[in-house]
N, C-alpha and C positions, 0 to 999 in steps of 0.2 A: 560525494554522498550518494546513497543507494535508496531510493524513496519507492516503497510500493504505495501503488494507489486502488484502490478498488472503486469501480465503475468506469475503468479506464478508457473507454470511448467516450463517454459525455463532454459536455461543451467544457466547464470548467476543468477536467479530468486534464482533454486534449493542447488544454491552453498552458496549463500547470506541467504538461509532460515538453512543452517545446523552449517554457522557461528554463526548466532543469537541463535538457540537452544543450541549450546558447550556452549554458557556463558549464558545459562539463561535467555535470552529475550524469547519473543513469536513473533513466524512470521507467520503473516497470509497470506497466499496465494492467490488473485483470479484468479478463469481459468472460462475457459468458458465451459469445457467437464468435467464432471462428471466422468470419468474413468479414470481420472489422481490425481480424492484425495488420493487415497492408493498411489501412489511417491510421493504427498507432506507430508504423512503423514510419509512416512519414511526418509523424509526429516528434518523431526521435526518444520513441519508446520501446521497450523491449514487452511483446505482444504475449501475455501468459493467460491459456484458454482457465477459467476456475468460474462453475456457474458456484455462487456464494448459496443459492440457493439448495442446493445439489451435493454441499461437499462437507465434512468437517476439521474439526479442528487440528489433528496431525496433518491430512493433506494440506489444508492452507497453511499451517504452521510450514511445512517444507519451502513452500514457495517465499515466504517471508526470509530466509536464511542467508545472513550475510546483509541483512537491510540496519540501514540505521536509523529509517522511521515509514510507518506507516500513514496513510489518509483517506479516509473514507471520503470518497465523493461518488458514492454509489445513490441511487434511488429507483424506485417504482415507474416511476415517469410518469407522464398521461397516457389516460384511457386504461388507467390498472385500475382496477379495486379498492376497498378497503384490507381485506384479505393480507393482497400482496403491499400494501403499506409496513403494514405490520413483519410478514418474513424479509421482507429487504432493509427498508428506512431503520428498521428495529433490528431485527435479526441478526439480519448481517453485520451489521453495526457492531453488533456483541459479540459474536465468530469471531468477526475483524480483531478483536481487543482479547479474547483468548486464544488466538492464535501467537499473535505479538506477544504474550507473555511466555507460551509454550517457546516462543522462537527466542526470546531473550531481548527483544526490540520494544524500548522502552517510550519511545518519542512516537504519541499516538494526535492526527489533527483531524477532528470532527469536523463535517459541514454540516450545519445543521441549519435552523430557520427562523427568524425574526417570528414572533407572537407563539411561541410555545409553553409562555409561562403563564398565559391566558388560557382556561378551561374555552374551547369552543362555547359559543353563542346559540342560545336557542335558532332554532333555523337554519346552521351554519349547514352547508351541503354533508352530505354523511364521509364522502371520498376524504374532502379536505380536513373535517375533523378526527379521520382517523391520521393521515399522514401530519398532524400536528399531536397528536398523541402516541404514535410514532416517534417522530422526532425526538420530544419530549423523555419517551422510557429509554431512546438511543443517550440519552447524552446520560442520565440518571444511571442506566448499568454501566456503560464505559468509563465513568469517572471513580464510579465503583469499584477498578481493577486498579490492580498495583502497577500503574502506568502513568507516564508526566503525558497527561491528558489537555488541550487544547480545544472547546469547542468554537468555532465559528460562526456567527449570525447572520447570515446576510440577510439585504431588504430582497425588495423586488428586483429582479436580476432582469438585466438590459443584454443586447448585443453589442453598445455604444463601443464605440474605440477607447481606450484606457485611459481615464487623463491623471493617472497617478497622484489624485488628491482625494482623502478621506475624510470620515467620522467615524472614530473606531473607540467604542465605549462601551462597559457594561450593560447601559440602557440608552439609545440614540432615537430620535424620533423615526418615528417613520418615514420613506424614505426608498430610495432605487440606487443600487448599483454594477457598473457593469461586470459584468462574463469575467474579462480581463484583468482589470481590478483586485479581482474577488483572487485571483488564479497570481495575480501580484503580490496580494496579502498573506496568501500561505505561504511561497516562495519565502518573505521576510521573517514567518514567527518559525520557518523552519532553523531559521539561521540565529533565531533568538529562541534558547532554550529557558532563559526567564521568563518566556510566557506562559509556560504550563501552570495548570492550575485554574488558570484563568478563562471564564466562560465571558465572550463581546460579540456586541455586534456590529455589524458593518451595512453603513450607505456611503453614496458621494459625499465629499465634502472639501475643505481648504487645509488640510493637514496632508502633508507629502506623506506616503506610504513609510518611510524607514524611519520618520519624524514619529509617526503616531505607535509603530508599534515597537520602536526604542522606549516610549513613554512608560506602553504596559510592561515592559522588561524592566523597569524599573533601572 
């Protein structure tokens, strides 16, 4: 299997590129900084410079070719804007998912974020409420395109070591899980193409990883 990922240096990105290399897939990475291909490469990814912010949709479309799915695990990060919530969390998001259709790559898996179907709260910091409405318009245009779409929820995201036990459900309480996990979880709905369609979210919990999302595959 040939999996592009965009955001390909981040934590889950680099965790999800070393799962795919253990078994013999190819993960190709894109980042936008050129001095992060030597960690994808020791990550056992193939390092493809594309700032998402910077490019469109033929270009990305080319890089995507020969892929049998894509994954957004791209974001803004801290100490960005509201601004760049919106071109990356969002944007790119939506590039990502018209690129993949230009490219013929039908198998599309969102990261997205626990509480996005909650209007922010009076008060809520201005950053945070945009990258949850962000989030939000990412998953709403992507499902939107003629693609077997997949969003992902995670809680609060840990460094913890993996203990390969979840709560993977439409709606789960609130909740923490780790880095590794999360980068566990895609691994398994890539290899479960019953899951598209399907928007869940994810914390720890007492369901084995290939237990819970055997379940949502129906």
């Amino acid at each position: 299997m040939r999996v592009v990922i965009a955001g390909g240096h981040g934590k889950i990105a680099k965790l999800l590129e070393r799962e795919l290399a253990g078994r013999g897939d190819t993960a190709v990475g894109l980042i936008r900084n050129p001095e992060h291909e030597a960690a994808l490469r020791a990550a056992g990814a193939e390092p493809v410079v594309c700032d998402l912010e910077h490019t469109d949709v033929d270009a990305l479309a080319a890089h995507l070719a020969g892929a049998d799915a894509v994954v957004f695990a791209a974001g803004a990060g801290p100490g960005s804007g509201a601004d760049r919530k919106d071109t990356v969390d969002r944007g790119a998001a939506v590039l990502l998912a018209d690129a993949a259709v230009r490219a013929g790559v039908r198998r599309y898996l969102l990261v997205s974020s626990m509480g996005v179907d909650d209007p922010p709260a009076a008060g809520t910091d201005e950053v945070w409420a945009a990258y949850l409405r962000a989030k939000k318009a990412a998953e709403d245009e992507v499902t939107g395109r003629d693609l077997d779409v997949t969003v992902l929820r995670p809680g609060r995201l840990t460094d913890d070591e993996p203990a390969g036990r979840i709560t993977l459900a439409r709606h789960v309480d609130a909740g923490a899980v780790s880095r590794a996990d999360v980068a566990r979880v895609l691994l398994a709905l890539l290899n479960a193409p019953g899951t598209a369609g399907h928007t869940v979210e994810l914390v720890g919990g007492d369901t084995p990883i290939a237990e819970a999302v055997g379940a949502l595959a129906g």
